[in-house]
C-alpha positions as semicolon CSV with decimal commas, in nm:
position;residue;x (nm);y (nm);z (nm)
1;X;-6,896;6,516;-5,064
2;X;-7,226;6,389;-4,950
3;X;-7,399;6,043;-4,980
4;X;-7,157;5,944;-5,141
5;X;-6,853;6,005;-4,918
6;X;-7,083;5,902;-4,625
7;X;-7,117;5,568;-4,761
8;X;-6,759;5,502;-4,802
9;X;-6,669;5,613;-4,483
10;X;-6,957;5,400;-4,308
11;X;-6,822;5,066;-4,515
12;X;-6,460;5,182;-4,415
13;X;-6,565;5,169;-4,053
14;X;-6,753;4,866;-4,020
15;X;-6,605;4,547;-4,094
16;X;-6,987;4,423;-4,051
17;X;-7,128;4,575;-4,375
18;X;-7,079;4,352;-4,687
19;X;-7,265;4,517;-5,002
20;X;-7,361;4,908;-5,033
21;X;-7,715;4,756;-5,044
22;X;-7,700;4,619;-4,727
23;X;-7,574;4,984;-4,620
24;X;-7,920;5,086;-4,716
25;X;-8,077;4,895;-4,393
26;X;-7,821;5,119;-4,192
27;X;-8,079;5,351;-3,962
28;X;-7,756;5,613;-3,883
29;X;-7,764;5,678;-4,274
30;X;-8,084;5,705;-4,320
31;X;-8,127;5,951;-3,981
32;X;-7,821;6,134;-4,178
33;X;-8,023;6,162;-4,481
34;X;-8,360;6,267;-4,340
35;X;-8,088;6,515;-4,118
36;X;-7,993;6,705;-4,456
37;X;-8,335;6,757;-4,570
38;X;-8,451;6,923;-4,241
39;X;-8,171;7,107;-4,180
40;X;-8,188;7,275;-4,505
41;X;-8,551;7,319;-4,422
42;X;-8,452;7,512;-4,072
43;X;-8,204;7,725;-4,261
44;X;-8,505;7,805;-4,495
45;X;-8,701;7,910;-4,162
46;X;-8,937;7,699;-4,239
47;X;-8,897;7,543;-3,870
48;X;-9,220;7,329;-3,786
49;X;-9,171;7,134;-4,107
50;X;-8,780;7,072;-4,061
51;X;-8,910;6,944;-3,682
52;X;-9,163;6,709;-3,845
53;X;-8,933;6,574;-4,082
54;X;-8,689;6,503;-3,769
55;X;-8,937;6,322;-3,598
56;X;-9,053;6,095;-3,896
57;X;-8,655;5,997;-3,874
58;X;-8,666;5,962;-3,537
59;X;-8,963;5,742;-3,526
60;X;-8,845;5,541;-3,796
61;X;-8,467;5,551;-3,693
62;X;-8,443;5,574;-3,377
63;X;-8,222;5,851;-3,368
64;X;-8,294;6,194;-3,271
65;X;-8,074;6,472;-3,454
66;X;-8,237;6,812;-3,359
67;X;-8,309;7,009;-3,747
68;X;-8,063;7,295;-3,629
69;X;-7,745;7,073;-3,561
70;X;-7,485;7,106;-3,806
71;X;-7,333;6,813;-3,947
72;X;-6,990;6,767;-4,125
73;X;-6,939;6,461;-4,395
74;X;-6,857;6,128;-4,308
75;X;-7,048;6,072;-3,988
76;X;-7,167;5,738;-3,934
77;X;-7,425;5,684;-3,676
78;X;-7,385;5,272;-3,562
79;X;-7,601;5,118;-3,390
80;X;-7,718;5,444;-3,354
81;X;-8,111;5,370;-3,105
82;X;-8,113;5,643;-2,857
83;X;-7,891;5,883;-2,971
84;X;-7,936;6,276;-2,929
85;X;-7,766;6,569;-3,129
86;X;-7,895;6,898;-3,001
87;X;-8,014;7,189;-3,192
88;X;-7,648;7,413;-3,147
89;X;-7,432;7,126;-3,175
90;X;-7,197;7,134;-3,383
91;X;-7,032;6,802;-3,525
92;X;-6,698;6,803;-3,792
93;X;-6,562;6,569;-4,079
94;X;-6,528;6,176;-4,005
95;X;-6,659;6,127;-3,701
96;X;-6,822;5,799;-3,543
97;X;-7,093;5,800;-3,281
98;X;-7,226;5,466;-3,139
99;X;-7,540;5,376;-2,970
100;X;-7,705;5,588;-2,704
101;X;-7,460;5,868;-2,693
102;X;-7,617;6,186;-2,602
103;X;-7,463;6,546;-2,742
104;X;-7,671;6,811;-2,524
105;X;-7,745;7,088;-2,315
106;X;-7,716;7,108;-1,956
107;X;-8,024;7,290;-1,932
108;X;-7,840;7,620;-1,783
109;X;-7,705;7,769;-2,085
110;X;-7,862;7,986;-2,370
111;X;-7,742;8,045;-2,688
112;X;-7,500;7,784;-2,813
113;X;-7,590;7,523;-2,589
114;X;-7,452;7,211;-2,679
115;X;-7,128;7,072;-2,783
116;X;-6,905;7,114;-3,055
117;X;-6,709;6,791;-3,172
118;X;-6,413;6,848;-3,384
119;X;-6,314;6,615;-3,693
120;X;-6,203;6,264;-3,673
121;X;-6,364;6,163;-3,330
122;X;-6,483;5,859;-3,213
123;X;-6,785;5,878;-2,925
124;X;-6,841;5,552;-2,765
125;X;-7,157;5,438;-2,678
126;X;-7,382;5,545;-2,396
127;X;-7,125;5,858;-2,403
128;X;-7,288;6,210;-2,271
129;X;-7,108;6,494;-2,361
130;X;-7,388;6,847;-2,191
131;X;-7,313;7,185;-2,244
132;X;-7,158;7,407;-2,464
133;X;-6,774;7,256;-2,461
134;X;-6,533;7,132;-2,714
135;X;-6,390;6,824;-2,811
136;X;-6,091;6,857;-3,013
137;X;-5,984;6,703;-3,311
138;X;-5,858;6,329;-3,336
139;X;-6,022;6,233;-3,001
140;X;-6,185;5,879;-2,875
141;X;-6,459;5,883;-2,571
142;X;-6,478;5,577;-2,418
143;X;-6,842;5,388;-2,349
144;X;-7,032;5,559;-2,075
145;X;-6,864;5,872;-1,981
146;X;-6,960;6,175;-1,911
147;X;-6,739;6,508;-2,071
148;X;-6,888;6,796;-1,898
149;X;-6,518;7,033;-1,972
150;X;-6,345;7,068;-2,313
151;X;-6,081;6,814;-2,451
152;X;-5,807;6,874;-2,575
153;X;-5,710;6,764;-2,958
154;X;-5,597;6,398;-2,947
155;X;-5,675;6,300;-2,589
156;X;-5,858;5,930;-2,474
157;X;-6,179;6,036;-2,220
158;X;-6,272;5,738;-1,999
159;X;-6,540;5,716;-1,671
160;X;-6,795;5,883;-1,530
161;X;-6,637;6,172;-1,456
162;X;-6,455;6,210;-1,803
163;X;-6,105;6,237;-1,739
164;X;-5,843;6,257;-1,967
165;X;-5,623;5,908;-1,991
166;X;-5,366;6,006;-2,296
């Protein structure tokens, strides 16, 4: 899978995108890219450059994806300024994250810290999901709220408090 596979899934989910050239001035694909590189770096233990190559994407993307996050295929970053993927979070297959949506720590937890989001889930934006929970397959967040417990495989999230709608 890959590049590849990440570029048909971005033009599948924007209607926006007309040419894969224009899918070049996408910043979540590039932050991907530059992602992959430092990752493999940090698996390498080669930690200080896998965190400067995460913040030359960051500075140039806007998007900050911690070098220790794993990363399925297919996930497309839109609009992606002021997002944040921790360093033990964990993200599956197919999954679409909009702007500002943070996936971190709550600042109280060691070890895995951060979340775990299943495949085929759809994070709206300014979304927060802290601490070291699980959100199961097929699920949406809506825009702006906040998932501090697991959730369940095919559920809708909505406000501040993150409850579970469907």
């Amino acid at each position: 899978m890959g590049i590849r596979y990440l570029a048909r899934f971005i033009r599948k989910n924007d209607p926006a995108i007309r040419s894969n050239i224009e899918l070049l001035l996408y910043q979540g694909l590039w932050a991907i890219i530059f992602h992959r590189i430092a990752h493999q770096l940090y698996k390498m233990q080669f930690f200080l450059l896998s965190r400067f190559i995460s913040q030359i994407s960051r500075f140039f993307t806007g998007i900050e994806i911690h070098p220790g996050a794993i990363i399925g295929n297919g996930v497309f970053i839109d609009h992606g300024a002021g997002v944040v993927i921790g360093e033990t979070c964990e993200i599956g297959d197919n999954v679409v994250i909009y702007q500002g949506v943070t996936l971190g720590g709550t600042g109280k937890d060691t070890g895995k810290r951060h979340p775990t989001i299943e495949n085929n889930v759809i994070i709206g934006a300014g979304t927060a999901v802290l601490g070291p929970i699980k959100v199961g397959r097929g699920s949406k967040l809506g825009a702006g709220t906040v998932v501090l417990r697991d959730v369940p495989p095919n559920s809708t999230v909505v406000g501040e408090r993150g409850r579970v709608v469907k």
